[in-house]
C-alpha positions in Angstrom: 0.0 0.0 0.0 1.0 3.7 -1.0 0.0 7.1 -0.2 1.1 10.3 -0.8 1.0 13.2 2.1 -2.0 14.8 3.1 -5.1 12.3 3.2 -7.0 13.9 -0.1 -4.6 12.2 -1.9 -5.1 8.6 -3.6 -4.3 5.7 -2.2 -3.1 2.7 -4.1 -2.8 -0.6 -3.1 -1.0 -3.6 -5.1 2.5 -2.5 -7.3 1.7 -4.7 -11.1 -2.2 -5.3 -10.0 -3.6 -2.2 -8.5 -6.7 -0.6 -7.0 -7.3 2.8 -6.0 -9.0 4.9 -2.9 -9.8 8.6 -3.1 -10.5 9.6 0.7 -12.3 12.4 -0.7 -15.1 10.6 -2.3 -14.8 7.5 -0.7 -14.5 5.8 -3.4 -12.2 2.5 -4.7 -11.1 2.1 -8.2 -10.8 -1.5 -9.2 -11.1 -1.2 -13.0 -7.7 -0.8 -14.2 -7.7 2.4 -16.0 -10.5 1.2 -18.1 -12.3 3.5 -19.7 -16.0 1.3 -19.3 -16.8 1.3 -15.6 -19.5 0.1 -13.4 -20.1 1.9 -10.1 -22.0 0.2 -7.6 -22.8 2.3 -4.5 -22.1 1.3 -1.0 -24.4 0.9 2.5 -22.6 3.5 4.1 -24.6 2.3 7.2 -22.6 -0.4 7.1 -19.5 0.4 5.6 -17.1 3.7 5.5 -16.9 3.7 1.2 -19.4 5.1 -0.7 -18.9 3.4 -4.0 -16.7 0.8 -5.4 -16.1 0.5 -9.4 -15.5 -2.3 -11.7 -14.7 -2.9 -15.4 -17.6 -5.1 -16.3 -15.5 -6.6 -19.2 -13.3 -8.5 -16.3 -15.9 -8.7 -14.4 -17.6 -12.6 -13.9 -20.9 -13.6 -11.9 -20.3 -16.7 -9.9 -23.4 -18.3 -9.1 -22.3 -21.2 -6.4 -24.8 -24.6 -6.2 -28.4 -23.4 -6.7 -28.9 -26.8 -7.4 -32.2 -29.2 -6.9 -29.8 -31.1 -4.0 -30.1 -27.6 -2.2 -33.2 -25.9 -3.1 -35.4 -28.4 -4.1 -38.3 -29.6 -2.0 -37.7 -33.2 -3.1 -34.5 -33.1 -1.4 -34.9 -30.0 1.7 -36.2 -27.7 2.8 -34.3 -24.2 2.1 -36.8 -21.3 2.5 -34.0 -19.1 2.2 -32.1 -20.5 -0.3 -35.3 -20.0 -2.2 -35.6 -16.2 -1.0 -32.4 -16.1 -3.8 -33.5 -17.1 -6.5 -35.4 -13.6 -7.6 -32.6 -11.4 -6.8 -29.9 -13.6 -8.0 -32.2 -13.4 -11.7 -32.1 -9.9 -11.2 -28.5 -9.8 -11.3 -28.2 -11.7 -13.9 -30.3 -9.6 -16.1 -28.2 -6.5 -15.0 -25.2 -8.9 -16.0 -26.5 -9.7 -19.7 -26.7 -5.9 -20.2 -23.4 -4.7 -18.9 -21.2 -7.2 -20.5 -20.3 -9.3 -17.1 -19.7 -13.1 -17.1 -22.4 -15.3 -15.9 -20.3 -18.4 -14.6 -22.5 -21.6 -12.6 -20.5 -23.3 -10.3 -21.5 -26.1 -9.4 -20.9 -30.0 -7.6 -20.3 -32.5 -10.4 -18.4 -35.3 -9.1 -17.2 -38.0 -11.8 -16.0 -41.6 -10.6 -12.5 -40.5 -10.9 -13.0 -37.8 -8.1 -14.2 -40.5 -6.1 -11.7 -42.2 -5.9 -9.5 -38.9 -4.5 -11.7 -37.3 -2.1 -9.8 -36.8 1.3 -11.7 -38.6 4.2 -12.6 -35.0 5.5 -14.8 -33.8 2.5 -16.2 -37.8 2.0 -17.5 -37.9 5.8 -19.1 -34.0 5.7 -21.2 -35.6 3.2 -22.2 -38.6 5.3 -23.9 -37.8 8.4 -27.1 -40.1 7.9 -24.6 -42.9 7.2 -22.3 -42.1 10.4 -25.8 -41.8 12.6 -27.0 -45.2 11.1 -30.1 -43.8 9.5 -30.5 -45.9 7.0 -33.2 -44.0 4.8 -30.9 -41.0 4.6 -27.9 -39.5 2.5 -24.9 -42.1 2.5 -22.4 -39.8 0.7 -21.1 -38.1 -2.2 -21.7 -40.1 -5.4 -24.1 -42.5 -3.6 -27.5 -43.5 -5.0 -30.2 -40.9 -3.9 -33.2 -42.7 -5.1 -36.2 -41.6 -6.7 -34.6 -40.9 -9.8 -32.7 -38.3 -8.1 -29.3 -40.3 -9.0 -26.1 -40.1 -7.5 -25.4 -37.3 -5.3 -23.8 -34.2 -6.6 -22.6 -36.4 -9.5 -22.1 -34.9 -12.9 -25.2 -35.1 -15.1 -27.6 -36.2 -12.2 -30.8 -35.1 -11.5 -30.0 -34.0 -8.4 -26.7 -31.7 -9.3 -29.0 -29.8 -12.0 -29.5 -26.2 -11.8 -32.6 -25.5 -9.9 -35.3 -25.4 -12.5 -36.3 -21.3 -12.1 -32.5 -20.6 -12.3 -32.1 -23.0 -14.9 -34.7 -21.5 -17.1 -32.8 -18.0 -17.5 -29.7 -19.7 -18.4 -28.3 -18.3 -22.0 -25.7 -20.0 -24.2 -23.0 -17.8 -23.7 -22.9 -18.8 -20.0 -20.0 -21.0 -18.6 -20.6 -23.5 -16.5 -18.0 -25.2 -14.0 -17.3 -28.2 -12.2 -16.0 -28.5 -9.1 -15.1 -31.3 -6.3 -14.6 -29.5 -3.0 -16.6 -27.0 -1.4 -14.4 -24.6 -2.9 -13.8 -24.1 -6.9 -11.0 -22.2 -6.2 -8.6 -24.5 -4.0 -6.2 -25.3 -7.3 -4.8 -23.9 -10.4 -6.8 -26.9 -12.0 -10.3 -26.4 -11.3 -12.4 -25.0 -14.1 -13.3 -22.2 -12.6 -9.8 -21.0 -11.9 -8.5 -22.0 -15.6 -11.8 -20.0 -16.9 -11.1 -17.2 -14.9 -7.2 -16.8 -15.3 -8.3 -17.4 -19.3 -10.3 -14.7 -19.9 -8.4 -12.3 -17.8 -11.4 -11.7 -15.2 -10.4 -9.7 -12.4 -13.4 -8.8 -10.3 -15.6 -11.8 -9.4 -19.8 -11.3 -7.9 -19.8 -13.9 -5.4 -24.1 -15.8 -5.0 -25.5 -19.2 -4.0 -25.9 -21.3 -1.3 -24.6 -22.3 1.4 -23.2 -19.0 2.1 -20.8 -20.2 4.8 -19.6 -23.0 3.0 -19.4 -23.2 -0.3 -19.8 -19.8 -1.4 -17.5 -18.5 1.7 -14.7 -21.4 0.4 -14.4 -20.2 -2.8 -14.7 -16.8 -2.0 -12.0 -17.2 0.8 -9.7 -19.0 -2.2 -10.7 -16.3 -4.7 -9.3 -13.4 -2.2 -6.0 -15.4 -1.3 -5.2 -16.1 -5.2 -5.8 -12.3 -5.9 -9.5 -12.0 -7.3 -11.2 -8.8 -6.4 -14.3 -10.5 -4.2 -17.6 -9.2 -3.7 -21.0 -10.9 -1.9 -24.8 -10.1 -3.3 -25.7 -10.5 0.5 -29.5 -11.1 -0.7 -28.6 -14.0 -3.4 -26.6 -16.2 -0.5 -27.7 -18.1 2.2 -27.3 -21.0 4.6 -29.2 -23.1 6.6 -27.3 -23.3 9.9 -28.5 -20.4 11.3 -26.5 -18.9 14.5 -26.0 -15.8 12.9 -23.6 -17.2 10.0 -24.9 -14.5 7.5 -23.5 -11.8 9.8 -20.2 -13.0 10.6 -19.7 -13.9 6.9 -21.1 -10.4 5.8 -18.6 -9.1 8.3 -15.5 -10.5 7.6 -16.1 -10.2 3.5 -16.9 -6.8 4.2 -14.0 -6.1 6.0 -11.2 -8.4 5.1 -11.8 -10.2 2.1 -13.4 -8.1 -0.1 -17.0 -5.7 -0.6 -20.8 -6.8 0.5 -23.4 -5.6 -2.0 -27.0 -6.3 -2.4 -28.8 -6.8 -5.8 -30.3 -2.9 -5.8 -27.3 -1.8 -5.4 -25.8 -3.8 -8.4 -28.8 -3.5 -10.6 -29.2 0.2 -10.2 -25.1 0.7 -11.0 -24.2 3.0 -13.4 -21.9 3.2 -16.3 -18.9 6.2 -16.0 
């Protein structure tokens, strides 16, 4: 980080990649220098900036596992997972028109990744089987019945985009893989190699569960150098125990910025 004397002047953190804060305005810079940017304003009841701005052309969507395993009735109940799904259309309609990357990440296990999952991720997955409950979940890849197939496998019922979410889905949307609750925790995931391809900078962080999966790759994205930002009102969780707030918190003030979907779909252009 760099400043000049006198606190009207810039500040700039980063040396090659670099944002920018005017303490005059309140306002960060992450756009490069581009001449196209996005400004979405802040809650200034909630945070000191007023605005933040983005070059929508870097700029990528990442909707995290709004899939039928964790939205849809036949599998749980998630009332506020649901409570997403408007807003997080929303946002995606402000995306199609400003040029930003629409990217679903999502659980799509093959056999292969089976056969690699460390203990830890395998046993998160198999509480029912661990408690004896017999007419529960037994674990990742594991037949779910019902025609549901095999959990969070690739090409399953079950690991298919939740069907109002799936309906607004355009062709020029990427989809991604991934086989830990982050998509972000190597250089290989298809997330990272799409992002790192097409020189996307800034990443919109939605989905469920907020402090899992979302918060994992989030978490990732923020240590590998991805500007990182939450639509608080497209993510949620189901454990409750205030887990929204603390995650709202510490993205807010440590790993990146906290928006809401008003505040992204009424952003302007410079």
């Amino acid at each position: 980080m760099t400043s000049s004397n006198g606190s009207s002047k810039p500040i700039t953190f980063g040396v090659k990649d670099k944002w920018l804060y005017d303490p005059t305005s309140k306002t960060y810079d992450l756009s490069r220098g581009s001449s196209k940017t996005l400004n979405i304003q802040a809650d200034q009841s909630k945070f000191p900036h007023r605005a933040v701005s983005i070059d929508p052309s870097k700029t990528a969507l990442v909707i995290v596992d709004m899939q039928n395993f964790f939205l849809n009735k036949r599998c749980r109940d998630h009332p506020l997972g649901l409570a997403c799904v408007e807003p997080t259309i929303k946002v995606i309609e402000k995306c199609r028109e400003e040029g930003v990357q629409v990217v679903w990440l999502n659980w799509g296990l093959t056999d292969e990744d089976l056969q690699t999952l460390p203990p830890s991720i395998q046993r998160g997955f198999s509480r029912d089987l661990i408690s004896g409950d017999k007419s529960g979940r037994s674990g990742l890849g594991a037949d779910l019945g019902d025609g549901q197939g095999r959990c969070l496998f690739a090409g399953s019922w079950n690991a298919d985009v939740y069907d109002p979410l799936k309906a607004v889905m355009a062709e020029g949307d990427a989809q991604c893989a991934k086989n830990r609750m982050s998509g972000l925790w190597s250089p290989e995931q298809p997330l990272f190699r799409y992002l790192k391809a097409n020189d996307i900078k800034s990443c919109l962080f939605t989905g469920v569960n907020l402090d899992q999966c979302v918060l994992g790759t989030l978490a990732d994205g923020y240590n590998w150098g991805w500007d990182c930002f939450l639509v608080e009102d497209c993510a949620a969780t189901t454990t409750g125990r205030g887990a929204e707030a603390v995650c709202g918190h510490n993205i807010g003030n440590s790993y990146g910025f906290v928006i809401d979907s008003k505040a992204f779909s009424s952003a302007t252009r410079n």
